[in-house]
Biotite code that builds the C-alpha atoms (Angstrom):
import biotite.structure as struc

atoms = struc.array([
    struc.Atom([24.453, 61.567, -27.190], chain_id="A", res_id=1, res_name="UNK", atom_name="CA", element="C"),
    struc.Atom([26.811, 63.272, -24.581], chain_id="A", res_id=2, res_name="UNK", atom_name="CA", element="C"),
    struc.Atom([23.847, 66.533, -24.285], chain_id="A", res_id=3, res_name="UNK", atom_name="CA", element="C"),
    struc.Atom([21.773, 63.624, -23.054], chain_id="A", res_id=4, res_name="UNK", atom_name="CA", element="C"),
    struc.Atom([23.863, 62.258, -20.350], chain_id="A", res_id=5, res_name="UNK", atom_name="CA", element="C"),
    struc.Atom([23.293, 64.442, -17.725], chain_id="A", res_id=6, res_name="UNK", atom_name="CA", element="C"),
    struc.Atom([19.274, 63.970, -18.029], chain_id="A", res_id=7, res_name="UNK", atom_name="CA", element="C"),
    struc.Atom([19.827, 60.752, -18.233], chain_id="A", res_id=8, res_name="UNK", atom_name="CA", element="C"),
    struc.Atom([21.839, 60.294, -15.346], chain_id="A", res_id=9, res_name="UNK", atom_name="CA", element="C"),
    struc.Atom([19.470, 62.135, -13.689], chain_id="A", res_id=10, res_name="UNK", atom_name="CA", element="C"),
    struc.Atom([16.081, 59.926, -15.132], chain_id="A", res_id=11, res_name="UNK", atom_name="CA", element="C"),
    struc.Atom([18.111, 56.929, -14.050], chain_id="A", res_id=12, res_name="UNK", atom_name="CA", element="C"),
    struc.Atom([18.382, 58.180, -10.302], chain_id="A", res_id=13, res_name="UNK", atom_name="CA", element="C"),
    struc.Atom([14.651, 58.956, -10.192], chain_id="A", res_id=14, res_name="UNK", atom_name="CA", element="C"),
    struc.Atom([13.827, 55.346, -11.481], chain_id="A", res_id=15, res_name="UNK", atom_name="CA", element="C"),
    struc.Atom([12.392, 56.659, -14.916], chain_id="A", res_id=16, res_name="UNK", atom_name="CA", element="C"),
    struc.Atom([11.827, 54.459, -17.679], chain_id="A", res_id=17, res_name="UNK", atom_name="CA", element="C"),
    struc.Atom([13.138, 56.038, -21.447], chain_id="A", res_id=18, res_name="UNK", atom_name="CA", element="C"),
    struc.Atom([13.315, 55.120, -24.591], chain_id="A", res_id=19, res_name="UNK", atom_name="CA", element="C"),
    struc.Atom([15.974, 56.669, -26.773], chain_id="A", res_id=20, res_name="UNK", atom_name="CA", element="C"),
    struc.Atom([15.204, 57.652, -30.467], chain_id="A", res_id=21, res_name="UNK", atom_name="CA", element="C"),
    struc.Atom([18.242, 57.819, -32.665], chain_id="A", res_id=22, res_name="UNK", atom_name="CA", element="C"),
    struc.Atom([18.403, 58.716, -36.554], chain_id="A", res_id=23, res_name="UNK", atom_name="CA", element="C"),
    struc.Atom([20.087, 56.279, -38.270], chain_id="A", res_id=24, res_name="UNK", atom_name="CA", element="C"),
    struc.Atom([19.793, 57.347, -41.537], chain_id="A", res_id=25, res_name="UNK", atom_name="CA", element="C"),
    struc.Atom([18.737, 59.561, -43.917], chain_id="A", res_id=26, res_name="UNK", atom_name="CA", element="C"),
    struc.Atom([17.185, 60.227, -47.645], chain_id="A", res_id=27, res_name="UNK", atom_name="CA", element="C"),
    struc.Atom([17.410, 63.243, -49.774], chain_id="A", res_id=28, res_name="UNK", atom_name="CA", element="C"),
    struc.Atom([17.916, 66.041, -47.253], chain_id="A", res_id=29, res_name="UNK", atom_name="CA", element="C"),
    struc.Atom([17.651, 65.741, -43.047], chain_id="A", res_id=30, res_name="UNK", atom_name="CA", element="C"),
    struc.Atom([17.715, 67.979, -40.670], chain_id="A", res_id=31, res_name="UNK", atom_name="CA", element="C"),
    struc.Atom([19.859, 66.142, -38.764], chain_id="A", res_id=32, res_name="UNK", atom_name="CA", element="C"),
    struc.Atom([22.180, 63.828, -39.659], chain_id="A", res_id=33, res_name="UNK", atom_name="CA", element="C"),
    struc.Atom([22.895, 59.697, -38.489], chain_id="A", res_id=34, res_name="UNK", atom_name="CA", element="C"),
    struc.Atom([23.528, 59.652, -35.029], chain_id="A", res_id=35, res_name="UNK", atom_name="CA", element="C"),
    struc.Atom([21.103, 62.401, -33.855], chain_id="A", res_id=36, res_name="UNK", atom_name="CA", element="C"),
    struc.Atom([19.424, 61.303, -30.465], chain_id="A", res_id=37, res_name="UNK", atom_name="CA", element="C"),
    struc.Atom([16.175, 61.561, -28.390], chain_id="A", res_id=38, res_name="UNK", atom_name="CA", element="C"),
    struc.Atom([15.436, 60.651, -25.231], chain_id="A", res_id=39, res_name="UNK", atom_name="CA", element="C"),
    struc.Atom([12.156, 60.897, -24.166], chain_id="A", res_id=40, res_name="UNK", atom_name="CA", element="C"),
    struc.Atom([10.821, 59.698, -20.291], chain_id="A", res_id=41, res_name="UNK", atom_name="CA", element="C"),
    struc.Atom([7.700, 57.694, -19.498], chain_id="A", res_id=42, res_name="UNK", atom_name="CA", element="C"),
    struc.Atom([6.580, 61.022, -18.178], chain_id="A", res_id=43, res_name="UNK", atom_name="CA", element="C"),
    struc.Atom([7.391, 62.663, -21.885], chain_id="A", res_id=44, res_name="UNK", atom_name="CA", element="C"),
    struc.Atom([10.021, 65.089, -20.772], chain_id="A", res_id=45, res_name="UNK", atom_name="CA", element="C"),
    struc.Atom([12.375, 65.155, -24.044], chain_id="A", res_id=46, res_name="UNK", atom_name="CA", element="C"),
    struc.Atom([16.095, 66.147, -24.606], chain_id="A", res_id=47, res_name="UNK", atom_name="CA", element="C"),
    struc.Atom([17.812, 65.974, -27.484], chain_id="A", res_id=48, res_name="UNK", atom_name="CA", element="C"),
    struc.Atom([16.815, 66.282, -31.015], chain_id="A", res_id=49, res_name="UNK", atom_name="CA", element="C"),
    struc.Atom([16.247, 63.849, -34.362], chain_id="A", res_id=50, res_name="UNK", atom_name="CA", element="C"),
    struc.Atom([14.790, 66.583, -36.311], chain_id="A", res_id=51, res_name="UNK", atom_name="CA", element="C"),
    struc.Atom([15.198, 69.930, -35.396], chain_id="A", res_id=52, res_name="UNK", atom_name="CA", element="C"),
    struc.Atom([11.983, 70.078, -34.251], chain_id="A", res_id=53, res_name="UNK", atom_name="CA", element="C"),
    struc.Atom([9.679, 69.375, -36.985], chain_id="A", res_id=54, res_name="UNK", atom_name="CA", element="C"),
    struc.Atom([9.120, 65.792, -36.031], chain_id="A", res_id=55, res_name="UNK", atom_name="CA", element="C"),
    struc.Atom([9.409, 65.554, -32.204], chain_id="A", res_id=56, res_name="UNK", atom_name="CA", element="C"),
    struc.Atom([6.169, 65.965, -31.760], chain_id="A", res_id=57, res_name="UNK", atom_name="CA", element="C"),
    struc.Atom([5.298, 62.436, -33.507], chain_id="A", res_id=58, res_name="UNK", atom_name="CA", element="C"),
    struc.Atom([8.755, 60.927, -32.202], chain_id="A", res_id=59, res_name="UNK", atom_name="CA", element="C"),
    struc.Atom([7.385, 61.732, -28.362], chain_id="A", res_id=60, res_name="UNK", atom_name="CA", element="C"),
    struc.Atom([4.236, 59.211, -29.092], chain_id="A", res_id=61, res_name="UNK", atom_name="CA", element="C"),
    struc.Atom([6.315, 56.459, -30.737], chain_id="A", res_id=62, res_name="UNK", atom_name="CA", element="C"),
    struc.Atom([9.111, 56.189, -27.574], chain_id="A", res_id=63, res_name="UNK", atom_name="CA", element="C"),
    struc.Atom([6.179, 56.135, -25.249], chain_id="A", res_id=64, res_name="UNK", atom_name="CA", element="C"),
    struc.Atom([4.538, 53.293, -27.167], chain_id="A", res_id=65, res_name="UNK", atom_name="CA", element="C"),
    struc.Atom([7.983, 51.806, -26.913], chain_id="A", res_id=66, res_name="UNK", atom_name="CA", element="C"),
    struc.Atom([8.207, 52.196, -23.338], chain_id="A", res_id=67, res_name="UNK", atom_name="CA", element="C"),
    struc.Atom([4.865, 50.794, -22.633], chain_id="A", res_id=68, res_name="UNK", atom_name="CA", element="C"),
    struc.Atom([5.443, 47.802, -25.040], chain_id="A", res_id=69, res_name="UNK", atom_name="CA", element="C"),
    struc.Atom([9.412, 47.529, -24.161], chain_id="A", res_id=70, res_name="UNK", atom_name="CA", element="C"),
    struc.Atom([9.280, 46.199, -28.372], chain_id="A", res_id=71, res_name="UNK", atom_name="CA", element="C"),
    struc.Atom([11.902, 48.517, -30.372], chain_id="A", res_id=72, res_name="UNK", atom_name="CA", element="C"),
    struc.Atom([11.264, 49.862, -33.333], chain_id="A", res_id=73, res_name="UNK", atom_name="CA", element="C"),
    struc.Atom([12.225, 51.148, -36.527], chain_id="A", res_id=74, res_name="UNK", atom_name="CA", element="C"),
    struc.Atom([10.226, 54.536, -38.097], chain_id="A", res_id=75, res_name="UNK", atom_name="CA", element="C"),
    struc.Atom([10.313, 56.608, -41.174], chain_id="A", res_id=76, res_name="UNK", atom_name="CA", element="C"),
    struc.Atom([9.488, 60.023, -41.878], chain_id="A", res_id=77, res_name="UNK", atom_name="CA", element="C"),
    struc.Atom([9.488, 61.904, -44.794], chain_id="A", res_id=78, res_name="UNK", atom_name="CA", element="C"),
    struc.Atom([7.770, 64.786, -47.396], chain_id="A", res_id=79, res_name="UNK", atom_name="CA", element="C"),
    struc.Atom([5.803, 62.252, -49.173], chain_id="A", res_id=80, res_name="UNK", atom_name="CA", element="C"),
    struc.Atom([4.185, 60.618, -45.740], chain_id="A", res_id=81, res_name="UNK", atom_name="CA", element="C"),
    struc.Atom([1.066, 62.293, -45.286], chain_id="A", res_id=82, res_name="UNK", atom_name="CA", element="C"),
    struc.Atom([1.607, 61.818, -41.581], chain_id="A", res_id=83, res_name="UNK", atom_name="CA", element="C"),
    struc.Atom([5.157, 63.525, -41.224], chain_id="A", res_id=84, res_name="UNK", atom_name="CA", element="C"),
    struc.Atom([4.517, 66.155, -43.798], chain_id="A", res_id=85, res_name="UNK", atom_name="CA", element="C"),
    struc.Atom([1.323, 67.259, -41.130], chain_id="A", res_id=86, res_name="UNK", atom_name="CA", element="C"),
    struc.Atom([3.539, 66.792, -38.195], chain_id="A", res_id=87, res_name="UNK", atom_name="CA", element="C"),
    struc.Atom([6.199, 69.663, -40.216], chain_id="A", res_id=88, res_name="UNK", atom_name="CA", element="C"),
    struc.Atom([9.428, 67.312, -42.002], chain_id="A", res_id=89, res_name="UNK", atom_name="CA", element="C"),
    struc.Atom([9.485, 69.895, -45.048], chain_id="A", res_id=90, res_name="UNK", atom_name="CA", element="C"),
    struc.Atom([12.799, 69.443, -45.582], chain_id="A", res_id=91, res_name="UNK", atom_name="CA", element="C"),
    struc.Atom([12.506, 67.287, -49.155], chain_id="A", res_id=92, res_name="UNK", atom_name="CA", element="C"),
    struc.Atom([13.873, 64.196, -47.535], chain_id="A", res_id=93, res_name="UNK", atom_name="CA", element="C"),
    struc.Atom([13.101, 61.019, -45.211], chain_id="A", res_id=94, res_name="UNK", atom_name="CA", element="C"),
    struc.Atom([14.699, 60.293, -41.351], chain_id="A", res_id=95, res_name="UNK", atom_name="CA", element="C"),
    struc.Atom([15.038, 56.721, -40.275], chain_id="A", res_id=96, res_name="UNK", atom_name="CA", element="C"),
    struc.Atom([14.924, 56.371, -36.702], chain_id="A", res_id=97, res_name="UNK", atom_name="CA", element="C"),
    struc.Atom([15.303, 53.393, -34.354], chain_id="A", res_id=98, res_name="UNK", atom_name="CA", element="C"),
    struc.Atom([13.664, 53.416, -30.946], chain_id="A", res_id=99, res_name="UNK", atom_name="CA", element="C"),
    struc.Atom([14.670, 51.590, -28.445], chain_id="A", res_id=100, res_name="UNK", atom_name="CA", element="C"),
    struc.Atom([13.750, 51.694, -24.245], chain_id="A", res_id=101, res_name="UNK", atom_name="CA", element="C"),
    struc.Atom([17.120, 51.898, -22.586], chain_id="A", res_id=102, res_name="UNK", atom_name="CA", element="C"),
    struc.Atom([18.334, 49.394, -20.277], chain_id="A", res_id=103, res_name="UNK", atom_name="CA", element="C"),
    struc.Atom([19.859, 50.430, -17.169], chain_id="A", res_id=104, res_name="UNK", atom_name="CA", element="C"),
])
């Protein structure tokens, strides 16, 4: 979390709403391990990381749905979901992330 802060602190001054993805566990092999985190704006700037890359993509359009909504959320991908494995999580495992908006 502490490569997020000083985006953060800066989305915070600008009056941004966020939503902060953070990996919270794993299956099998991750690219990153629990405590990995994400924040994405409502504009979709990102910093951070849950998966090295080869899930962001997907991760970006569940935070926004999360900001719009303000409902949190918990999400799974892994090599045997048709949906991650096309969005690049070839790593053999699953990530579990939980999405929340942040709260100033």
């Amino acid at each position: 979390m502490k490569e997020l802060l000083n985006d953060l602190e800066r989305w915070q001054k600008q009056g941004k709403a966020v939503a902060i993805a953070r990996v919270v566990d794993t299956d099998g092999s991750g690219p990153r391990m629990p405590g990995a985190a994400m924040a994405v704006n409502e504009d979709g700037d990102v910093v951070g990381s849950v998966s090295g890359g080869c899930v962001e993509g997907a991760v970006v359009v569940e935070a926004l749905e999360v900001i719009s909504t303000g409902d949190r959320r918990n999400v799974s991908f892994g090599y045997s979901d048709d949906e991650a494995f096309a969005v690049g999580l070839t790593c053999g495992g699953t990530i579990h992330l939980f999405i929340e908006p942040l709260d100033w």
